[in-house]
Structure formats: C-alpha cells, structure tokens
C-alpha positions in Angstrom: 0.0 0.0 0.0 1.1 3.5 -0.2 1.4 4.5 3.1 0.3 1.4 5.2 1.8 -2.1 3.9 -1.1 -4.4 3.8 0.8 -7.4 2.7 3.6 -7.5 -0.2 2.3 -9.8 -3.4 4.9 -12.0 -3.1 4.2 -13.5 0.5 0.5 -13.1 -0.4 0.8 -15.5 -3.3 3.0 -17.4 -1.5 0.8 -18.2 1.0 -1.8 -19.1 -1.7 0.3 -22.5 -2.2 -0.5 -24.0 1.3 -4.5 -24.1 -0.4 -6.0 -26.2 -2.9 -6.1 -24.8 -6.5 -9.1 -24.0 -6.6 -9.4 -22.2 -3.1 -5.9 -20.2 -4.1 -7.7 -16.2 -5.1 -10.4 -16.7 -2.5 -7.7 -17.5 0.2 -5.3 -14.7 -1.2 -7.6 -12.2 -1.2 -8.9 -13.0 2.0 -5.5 -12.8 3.6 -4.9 -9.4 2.4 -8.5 -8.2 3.2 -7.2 -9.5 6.9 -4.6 -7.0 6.6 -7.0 -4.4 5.8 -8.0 -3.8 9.2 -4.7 -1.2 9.1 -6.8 1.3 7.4 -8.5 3.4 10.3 -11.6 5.0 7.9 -12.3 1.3 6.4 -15.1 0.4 7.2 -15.8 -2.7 4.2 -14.8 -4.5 1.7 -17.2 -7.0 -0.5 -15.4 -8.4 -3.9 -16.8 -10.7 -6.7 -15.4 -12.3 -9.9 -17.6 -13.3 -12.6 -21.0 -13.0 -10.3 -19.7 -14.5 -6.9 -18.8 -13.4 -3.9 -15.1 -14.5 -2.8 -14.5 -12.2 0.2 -16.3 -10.0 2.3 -14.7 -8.2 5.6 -16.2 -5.8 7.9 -13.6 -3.8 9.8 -14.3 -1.2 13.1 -17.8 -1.9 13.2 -18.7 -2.6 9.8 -20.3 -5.1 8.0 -21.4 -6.2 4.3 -25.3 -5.4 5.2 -24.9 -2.4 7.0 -26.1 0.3 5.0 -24.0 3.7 4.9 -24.3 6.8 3.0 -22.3 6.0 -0.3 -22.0 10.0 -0.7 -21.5 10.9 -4.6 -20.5 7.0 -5.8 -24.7 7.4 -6.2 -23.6 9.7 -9.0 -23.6 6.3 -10.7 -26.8 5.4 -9.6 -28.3 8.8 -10.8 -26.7 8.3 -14.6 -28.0 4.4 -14.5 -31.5 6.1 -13.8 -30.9 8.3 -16.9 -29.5 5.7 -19.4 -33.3 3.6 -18.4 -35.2 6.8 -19.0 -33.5 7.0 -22.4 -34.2 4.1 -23.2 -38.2 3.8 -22.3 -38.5 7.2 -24.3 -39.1 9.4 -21.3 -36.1 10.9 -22.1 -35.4 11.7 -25.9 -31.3 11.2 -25.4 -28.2 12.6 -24.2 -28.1 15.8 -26.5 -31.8 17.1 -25.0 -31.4 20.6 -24.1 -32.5 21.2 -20.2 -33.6 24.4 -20.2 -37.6 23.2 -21.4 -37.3 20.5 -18.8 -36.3 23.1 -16.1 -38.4 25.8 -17.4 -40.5 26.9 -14.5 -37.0 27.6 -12.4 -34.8 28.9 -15.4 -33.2 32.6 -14.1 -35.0 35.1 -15.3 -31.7 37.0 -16.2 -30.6 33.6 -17.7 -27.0 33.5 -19.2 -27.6 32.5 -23.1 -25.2 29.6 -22.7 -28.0 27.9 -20.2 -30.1 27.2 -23.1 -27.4 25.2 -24.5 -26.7 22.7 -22.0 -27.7 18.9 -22.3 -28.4 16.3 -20.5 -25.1 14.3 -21.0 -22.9 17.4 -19.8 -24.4 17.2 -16.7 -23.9 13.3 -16.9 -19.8 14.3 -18.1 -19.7 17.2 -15.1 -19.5 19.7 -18.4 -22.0 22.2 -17.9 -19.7 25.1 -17.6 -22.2 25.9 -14.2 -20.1 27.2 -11.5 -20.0 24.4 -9.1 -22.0 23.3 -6.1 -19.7 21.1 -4.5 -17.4 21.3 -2.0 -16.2 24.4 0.1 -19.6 25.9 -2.3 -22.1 23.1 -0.9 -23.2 24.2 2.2 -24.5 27.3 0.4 -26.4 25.6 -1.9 -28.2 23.2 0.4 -28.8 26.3 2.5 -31.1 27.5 -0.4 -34.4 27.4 -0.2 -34.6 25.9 -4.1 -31.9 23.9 -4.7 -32.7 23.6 -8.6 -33.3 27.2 -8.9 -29.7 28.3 -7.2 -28.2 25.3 -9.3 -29.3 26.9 -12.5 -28.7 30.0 -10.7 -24.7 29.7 -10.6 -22.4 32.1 -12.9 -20.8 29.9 -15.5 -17.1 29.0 -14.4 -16.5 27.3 -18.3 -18.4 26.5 -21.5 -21.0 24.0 -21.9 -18.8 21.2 -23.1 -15.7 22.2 -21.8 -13.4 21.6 -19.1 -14.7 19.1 -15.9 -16.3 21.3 -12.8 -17.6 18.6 -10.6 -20.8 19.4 -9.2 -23.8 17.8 -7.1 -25.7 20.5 -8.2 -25.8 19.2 -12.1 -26.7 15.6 -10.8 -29.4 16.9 -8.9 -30.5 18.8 -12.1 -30.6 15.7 -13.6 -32.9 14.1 -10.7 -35.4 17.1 -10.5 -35.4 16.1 -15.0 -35.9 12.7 -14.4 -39.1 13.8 -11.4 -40.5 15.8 -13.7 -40.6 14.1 -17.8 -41.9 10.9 -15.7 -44.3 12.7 -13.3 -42.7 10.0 -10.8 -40.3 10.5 -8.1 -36.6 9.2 -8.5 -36.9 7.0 -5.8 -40.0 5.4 -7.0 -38.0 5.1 -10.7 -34.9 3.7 -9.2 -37.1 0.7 -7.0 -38.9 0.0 -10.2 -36.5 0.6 -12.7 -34.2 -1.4 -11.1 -36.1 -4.1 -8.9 -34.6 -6.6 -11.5 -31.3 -6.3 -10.2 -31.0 -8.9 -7.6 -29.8 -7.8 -3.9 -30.1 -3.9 -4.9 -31.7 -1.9 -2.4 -31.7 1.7 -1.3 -32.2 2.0 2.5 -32.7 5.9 2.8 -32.3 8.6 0.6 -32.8 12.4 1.8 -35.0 14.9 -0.2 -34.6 18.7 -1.2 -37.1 21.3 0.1 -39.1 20.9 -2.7 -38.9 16.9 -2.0 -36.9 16.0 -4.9 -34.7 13.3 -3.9 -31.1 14.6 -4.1 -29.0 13.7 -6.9 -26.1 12.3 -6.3 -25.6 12.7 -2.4 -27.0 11.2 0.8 -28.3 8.1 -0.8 -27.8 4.9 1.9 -27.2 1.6 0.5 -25.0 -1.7 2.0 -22.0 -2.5 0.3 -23.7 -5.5 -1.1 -26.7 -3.8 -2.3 -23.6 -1.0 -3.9 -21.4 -4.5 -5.3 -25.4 -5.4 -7.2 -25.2 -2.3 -8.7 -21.6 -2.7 -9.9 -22.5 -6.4 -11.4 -25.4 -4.7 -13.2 -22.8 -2.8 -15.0 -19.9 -5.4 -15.4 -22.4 -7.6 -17.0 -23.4 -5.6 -19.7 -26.5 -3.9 -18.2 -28.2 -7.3 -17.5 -29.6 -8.7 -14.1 -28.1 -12.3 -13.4 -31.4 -13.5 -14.3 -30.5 -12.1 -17.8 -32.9 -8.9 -17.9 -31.6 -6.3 -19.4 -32.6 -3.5 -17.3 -30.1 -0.6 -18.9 -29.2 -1.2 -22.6 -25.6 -2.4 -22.9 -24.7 0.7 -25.3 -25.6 3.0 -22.0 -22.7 1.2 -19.8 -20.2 1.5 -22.9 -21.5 5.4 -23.2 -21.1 5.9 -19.5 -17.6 4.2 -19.3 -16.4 7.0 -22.3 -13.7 8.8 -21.2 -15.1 12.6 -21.9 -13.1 14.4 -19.7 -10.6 14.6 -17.4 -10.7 15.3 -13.7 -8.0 18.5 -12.4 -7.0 17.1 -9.4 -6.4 13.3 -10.3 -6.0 13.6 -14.2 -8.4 10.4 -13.7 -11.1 10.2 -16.9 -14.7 10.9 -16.5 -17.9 9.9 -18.5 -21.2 9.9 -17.2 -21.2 9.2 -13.6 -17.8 7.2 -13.8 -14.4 7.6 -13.5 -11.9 5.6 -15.3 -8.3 4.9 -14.4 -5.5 1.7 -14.9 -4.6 0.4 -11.4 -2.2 -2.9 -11.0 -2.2 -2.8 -15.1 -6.0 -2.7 -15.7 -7.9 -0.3 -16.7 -10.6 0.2 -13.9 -14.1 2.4 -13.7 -15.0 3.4 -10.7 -17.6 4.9 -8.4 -16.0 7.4 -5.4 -18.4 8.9 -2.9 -16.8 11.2 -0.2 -14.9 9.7 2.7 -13.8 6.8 0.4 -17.2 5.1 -0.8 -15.7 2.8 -3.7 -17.4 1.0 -6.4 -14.8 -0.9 -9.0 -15.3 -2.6 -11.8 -12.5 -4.2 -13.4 -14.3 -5.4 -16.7 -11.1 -7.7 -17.7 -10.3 -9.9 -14.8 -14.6 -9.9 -13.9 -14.2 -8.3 -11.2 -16.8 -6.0 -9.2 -15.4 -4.5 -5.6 -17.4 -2.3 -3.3 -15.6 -0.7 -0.2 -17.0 1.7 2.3 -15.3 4.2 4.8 -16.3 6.5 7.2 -18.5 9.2 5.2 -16.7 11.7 7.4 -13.3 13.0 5.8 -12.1 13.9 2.8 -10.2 10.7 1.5 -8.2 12.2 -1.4 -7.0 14.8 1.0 -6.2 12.5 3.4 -4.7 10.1 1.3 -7.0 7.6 2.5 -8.4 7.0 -1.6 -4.9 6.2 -2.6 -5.0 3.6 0.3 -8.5 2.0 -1.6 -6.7 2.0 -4.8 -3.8 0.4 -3.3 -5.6 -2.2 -1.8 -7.7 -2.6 -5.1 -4.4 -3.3 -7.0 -3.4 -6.0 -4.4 -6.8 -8.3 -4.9 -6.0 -7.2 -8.9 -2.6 -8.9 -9.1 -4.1 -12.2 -7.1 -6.8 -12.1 -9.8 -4.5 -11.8 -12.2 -1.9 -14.6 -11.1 -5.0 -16.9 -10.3 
C-alpha cells in the first residue's frame, strides 16, 4: 500500500500454495482483506469475480449489510436512472437541451449559454455551471430551491468544456428525471431497477421541494452497492439475464469525456476511469472513500466503504483503496 503495507504480493501469493487450486484467489484475497484492518476510515470490503462473492470483511464496526451513505459514488446510480429513462423514451437522449425540462425555475436574467446545456454534460460534469460542490455546498443546500440556485450559478467554463464537478448538475438531472416521468426518483430507481438482484436503497434524503437529491445522501449496503456494480460489469443485465439498462448506455457511460483536475483520472457519465495494478478500472468514489470498482477484464466488481466523514483524497486515505484494489488485482491476475 502506499502508506500502510497491507501485505507484499509475493508472500501473499506465497501463501496461496499452502491451499487447494481451486481455493488459491479466495484464500489470497482474503488474507490481504485481513490486513486491511490497518486502514483506520475502512469500514468494508465485498469483492466478486464473474457474479460471486469471494470475500467480504467488515472492519471497526462494519459489516457487508450495513447500509451507509455511499456519498457521490450514487452519481452512478443517478446516470444508471438516466440511461433507463433514455431508453423507455421518457427521455429523448443525451443531446436534450434542459432548459424546457427546467423551465418553470430557469433565471430570469438567464445567461444564453444555459439554453445550451444537455443532459449528457451534466452526466460528463461539463455544464460550464459554477460548481456546487465542496467548500460551495453548504450554500447551496442552505437554499431554499436547490434547482433554482443550481441553474442560478455564474458559468465558471463552457457548456462542453473543461470538468467542474458538481452535485448541483446531478441533482439537475434528478429534479429532469421527477419531472418528464411525473414519478419521483426514488420510486424510478425501486422500479426501474427491482430486476437487479440484492439492490436496495435503504434511505435517501430529499430537497425542500422533496426532490430526492442527486447524487448525495443516498444509503445503500455494500452488497446492495457490489449489485449495482454487477449490473454494469455484466453488460446492463440482471443475473437472471434482464436487461434492465441497454448495454450501449454502460459502454456510453464508461467513455472517457473528460478529465478530472486534481487526479487527471477520466470521467464519462457518472464514472471515473483509471489503470490500477495494469488494468484499466471504472470506478464509483463517494466522499470519505465510498468505492465501487469494476475491473471489466479480470470480472471483477469490488465495493468498499469508509467512514463518510473526511475527505479521502485529501487524506490520502483514496490512494489507500486504490492500493488495496491493486493488491486483490494482481491475485486475480496470477489466479
């Protein structure tokens, strides 16, 4: 690990010989998950290959079933939630303009560039809105309409230009998906997708005009968060085979479209993309280190959670995760 040796590779997959063949990842990865415990914020770790679950540790309290606040990695949720919507018609696709689907809390002094943002750069963080997130988010939730401030913001950039990560355009896209379908967002996601075996949403906190916020305070177990990840790893389909997102939405949504400034990680709708032990990995990251990976060669789906508390890339507590990601990785990949 970066800062906190979990356990080197070699004496990992060393160990994996005192096993029978066919025990040898589960072991391995086990082992290391044991290690684990190092990291102070960790609060759980659930991996899978190829549907099934191979290790699952709860460390300081926490356990696989335990619902926590997975923070922004419901980003993923929110553009999942889209991709459906496109699909079904209710949406007519990712170049829609938002300004008719937003038009009863559109500034009246609106900048002309608002008219010209879409739905898919608010899915790629590329509104060109000044952003809503952190040291700017207490503000914004302090609003009394949080889609009206949202729209409200100065542009920062272009519509279709550089990344300005925001809860602000995921919650425009919740307040969208409310109003074309006249149904709530939690009500779409538990329909939408009640196919997907072992996905729930335990809570899920509401704005003052009771639009359920997109892409923040969403509980879910890391279980229920490793479903969701399996949804997408296999192509959009439930493991009963229904295909509950079209497979072209997961290869749209794992498009690298833009870059993040802090990590130089890629971004496409909801997702961020990055290699990690030699793979190339999409992820979910909520705040306080609330992981969802998917590493599509090796069939792997891994769902961590942390404390929701501090700020992990700060703390270097996300470079920890990814650490420990690459560990199970290279046991995968020696299996």
């Amino acid at each position: 690990m970066n800062r906190r040796t979990v356990l080197s590779l070699p004496l990992l997959l060393a160990t994996t010989r005192l096993v029978p063949a066919q025990e040898t990842m589960q072991a391995a990865i086990g082992f290391a998950l044991d290690s684990a415990n190092q990291l102070g914020p960790l609060r759980c770790v659930v991996v899978s290959e190829d549907g099934r679950e191979i290790a699952a540790r709860g460390f300081h309290g926490g356990s696989p079933d335990q619902a926590t606040n997975i923070k922004s990695a419901s980003k993923s949720v929110i553009s999942a939630l889209v991709g459906i919507a496109i699909d079904k018609g209710v949406l007519a696709g990712v170049g829609q303009k938002i300004a008719p689907l937003l038009a009863r809390d559109m500034p009246d002094d609106a900048d002309p560039r608002l008219a010209e943002v879409t739905i898919g750069n608010l899915l790629s963080m590329q509104a060109g809105l000044g952003r809503t997130s952190g040291p700017n988010y207490g503000r914004w939730v302090s609003s009394r309409n949080w889609v009206q401030a949202a729209l409200a913001e100065p542009f920062d950039g272009q519509p279709g230009g550089e990344m300005l990560y925001s809860t602000g355009s995921t919650h425009l896209l919740s307040a969208i998906l409310t109003r074309a379908s006249g149904r709530s967002t939690r009500e779409l996601a538990d329909d939408w997708l009640a196919p997907v075996e072992g996905f729930a949403i335990s809570a899920w906190d509401r704005d003052p005009q009771g639009i359920y916020i997109g892409g923040n305070q969403m509980a879910m177990s890391p279980r229920s968060l490793l479903a969701f990840g399996e949804l997408y790893r296999n192509g959009g389909r439930s493991k009963a085979s229904v295909q509950v997102v079209s497979e072209s939405w997961v290869t749209q949504s794992w498009k690298v479209r833009t870059h993040s400034v802090h990590s130089g990680d890629g971004y496409g709708y909801g997702w961020f993309m990055r290699e990690i032990g030699g793979q190339q990995v999409n992820y979910a990251w909520g705040f306080g280190g609330q992981m969802l990976y998917i590493v599509p060669a090796l069939g792997l789906t891994v769902a961590m959670t942390s404390l929701p508390d501090d700020p992990s890339a700060e703390s270097g507590h996300l470079d920890d995760l990814h650490a420990l990601l690459g560990e199970t990785i290279a046991v995968a990949a020696a299996d």
